[in-house]
C-alpha positions in Angstrom: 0.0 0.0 0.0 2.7 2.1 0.3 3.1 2.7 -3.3 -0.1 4.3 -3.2 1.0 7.5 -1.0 3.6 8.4 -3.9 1.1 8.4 -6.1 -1.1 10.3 -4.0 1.4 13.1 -3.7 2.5 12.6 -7.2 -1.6 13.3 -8.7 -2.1 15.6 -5.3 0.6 17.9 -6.4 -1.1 19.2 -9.7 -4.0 20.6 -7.0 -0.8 22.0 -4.6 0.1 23.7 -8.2 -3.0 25.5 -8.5 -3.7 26.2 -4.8 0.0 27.1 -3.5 1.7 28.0 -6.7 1.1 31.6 -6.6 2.5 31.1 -2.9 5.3 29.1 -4.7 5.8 31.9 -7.4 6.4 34.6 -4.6 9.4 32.6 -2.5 11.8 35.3 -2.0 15.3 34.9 -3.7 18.0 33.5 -0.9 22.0 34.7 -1.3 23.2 35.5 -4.9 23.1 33.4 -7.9 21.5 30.4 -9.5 22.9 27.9 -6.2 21.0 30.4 -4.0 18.3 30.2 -5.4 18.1 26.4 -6.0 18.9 26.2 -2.3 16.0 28.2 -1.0 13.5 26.3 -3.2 14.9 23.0 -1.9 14.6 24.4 1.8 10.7 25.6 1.4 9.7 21.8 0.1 11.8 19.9 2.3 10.1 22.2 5.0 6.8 20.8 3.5 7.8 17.1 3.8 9.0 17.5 6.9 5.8 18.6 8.2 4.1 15.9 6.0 6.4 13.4 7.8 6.0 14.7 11.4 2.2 14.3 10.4 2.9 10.8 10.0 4.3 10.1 13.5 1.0 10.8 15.4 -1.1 9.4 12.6 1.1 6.0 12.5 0.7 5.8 16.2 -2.8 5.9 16.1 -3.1 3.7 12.9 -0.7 1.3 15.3 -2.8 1.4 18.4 -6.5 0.4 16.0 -4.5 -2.5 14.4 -3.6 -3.9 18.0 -7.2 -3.3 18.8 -8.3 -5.7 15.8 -9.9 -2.8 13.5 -7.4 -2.1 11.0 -9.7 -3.6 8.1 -12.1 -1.4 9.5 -9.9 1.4 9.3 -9.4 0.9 5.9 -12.6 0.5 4.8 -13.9 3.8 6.6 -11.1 6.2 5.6 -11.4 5.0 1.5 -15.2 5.6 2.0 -14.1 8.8 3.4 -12.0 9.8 0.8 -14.8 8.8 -1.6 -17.4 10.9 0.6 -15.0 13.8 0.9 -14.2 13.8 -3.1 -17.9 13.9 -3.5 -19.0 16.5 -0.7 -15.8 19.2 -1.5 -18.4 21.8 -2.8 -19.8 21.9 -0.1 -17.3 22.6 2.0 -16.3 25.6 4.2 -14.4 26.9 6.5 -15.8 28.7 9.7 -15.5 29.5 13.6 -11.9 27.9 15.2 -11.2 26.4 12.1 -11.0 29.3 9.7 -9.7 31.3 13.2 -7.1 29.1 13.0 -6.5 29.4 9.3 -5.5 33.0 9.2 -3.8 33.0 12.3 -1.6 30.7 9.6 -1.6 32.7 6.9 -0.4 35.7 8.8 2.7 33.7 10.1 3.3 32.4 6.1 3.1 36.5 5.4 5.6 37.5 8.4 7.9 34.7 7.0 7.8 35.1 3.3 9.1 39.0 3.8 12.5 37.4 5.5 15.5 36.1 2.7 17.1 33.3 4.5 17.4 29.5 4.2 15.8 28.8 7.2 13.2 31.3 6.8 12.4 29.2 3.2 12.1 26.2 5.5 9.9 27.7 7.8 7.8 28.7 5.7 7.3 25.7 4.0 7.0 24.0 7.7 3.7 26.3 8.1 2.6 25.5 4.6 2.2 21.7 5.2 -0.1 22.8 8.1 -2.7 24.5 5.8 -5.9 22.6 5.1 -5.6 20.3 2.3 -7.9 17.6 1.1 -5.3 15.9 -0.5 -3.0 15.8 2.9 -6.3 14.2 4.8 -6.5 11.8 1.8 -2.8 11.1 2.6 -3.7 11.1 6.4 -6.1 8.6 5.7 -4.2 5.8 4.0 -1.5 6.3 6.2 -3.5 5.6 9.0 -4.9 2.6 7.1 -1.6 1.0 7.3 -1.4 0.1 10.8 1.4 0.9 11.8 3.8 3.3 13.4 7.2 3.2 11.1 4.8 2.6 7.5 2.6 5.4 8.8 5.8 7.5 8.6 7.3 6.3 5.5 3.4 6.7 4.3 3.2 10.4 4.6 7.0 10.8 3.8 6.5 9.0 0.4 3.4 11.7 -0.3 5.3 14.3 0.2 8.6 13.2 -1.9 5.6 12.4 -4.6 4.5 16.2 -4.6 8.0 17.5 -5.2 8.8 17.2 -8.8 6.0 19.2 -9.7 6.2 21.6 -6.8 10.2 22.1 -7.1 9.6 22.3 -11.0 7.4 25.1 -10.5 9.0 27.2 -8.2 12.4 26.7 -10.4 10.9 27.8 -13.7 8.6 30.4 -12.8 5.9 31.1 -14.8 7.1 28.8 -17.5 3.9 26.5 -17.3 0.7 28.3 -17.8 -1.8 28.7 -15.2 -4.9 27.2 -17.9 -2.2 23.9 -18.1 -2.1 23.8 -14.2 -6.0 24.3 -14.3 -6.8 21.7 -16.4 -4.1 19.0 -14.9 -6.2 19.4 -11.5 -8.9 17.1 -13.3 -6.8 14.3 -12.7 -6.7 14.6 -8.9 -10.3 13.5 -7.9 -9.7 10.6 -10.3 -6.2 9.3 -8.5 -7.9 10.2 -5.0 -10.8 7.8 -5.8 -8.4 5.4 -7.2 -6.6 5.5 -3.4 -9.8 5.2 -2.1 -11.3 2.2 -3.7 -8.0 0.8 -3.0 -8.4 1.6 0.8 -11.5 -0.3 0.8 -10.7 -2.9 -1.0 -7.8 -3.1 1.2 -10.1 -3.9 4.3 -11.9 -6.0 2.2 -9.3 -8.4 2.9 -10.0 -10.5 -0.1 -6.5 -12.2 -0.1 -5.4 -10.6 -3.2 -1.6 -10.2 -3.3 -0.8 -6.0 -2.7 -4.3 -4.9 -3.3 -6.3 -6.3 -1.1 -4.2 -8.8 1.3 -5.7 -11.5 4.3 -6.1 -9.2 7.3 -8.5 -11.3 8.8 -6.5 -14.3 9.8 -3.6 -11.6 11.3 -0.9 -13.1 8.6 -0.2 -10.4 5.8 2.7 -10.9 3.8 2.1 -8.7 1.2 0.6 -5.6 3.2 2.8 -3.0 1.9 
């Protein structure tokens, strides 16, 4: 299942182009020159993964603690019907009260940040940026979760972020050298790759004794879980 997450991050990062790219566009320049600059693009994703990954130790942990309990199909089952639910619900979402509180609290830390011109700063910011709401980092959340356990609930979220950076570092490297319309119209393919996880997920808990996709949970012997 682990393959899954790089995929995730890999389809999730077309939306991360249309939602943080402007974000991504405005990263301050960092010493002199083109290894300055390649530098301080490198710090603000790695920030992102690392956030991604630090995600992944409380989510692993509590994917860990439900498989011990005996729910992990469970698990799997509920967070690809979530993802599924979550694809289908999105227009309806919204942000309000603590939540959205919360939210620009956020943003006016990324602001404070972004006006600095340092490596760490670059990191920092992109730290704070993982943090933001994203659908596609609950998807992520979700399958991670599903995995049950600590160390693959780590390499889970770790492997989604690694799968977001060749788009993300590609864009903040060249600029406006791919159009905005291009990004647009590349989102399509997000929904489609996050139902993809999720039937997997379900499947998954289905425990159907299919080799990778859908492996023998139910007797407690998995060989080919991840």
């Amino acid at each position: 299942m682990l393959w899954t997450a790089f995929m995730l991050g890999l389809a999730g990062s077309l939306h991360c182009a249309g939602m943080c790219g402007p974000l991504t566009l405005a990263l301050p320049a960092t010493g002199s020159g083109t290894v300055g600059f390649v530098a301080g693009r490198l710090a603000y994703n790695f920030g992102r993964i690392t956030t991604y990954t630090a995600l992944g130790v409380v989510i692993g942990w509590l994917g860990r603690s439900l498989a011990l309990a005996g729910v992990q199909r469970w698990v799997s089952m509920a967070a690809g019907i979530a993802i599924i639910a979550g694809l289908v619900l999105s227009h309806r979402a919204s942000g309000a009260g603590l939540t959205a509180a919360a939210v620009r609290q956020l943003k006016n830390a990324l602001g404070t940040v972004l006006r600095r011109r340092s490596i760490s700063s670059l990191w920092t910011l992109g730290l704070l940026n993982g943090l933001l709401p994203c659908g596609m980092v609950y998807a992520a959340a979700a399958g991670a979760m599903a995995t049950g356990g600590w160390l693959s609930g780590i390499s889970y979220m770790a492997l989604f972020g690694l799968g977001t950076l060749p788009v993300m570092l590609g864009i903040s490297l060249s600029g406006t050298a791919i159009p905005v319309a291009m990004r647009l119209r590349l989102q399509q393919l997000v929904p489609i790759s996050a139902a993809v996880v999720g039937v997997l997920l379900i499947l998954r808990g289905m425990s159907l004794g299919i080799p990778y996709i859908s492996p023998d949970l139910a007797s407690g012997t998995c060989a080919h879980c991840h």
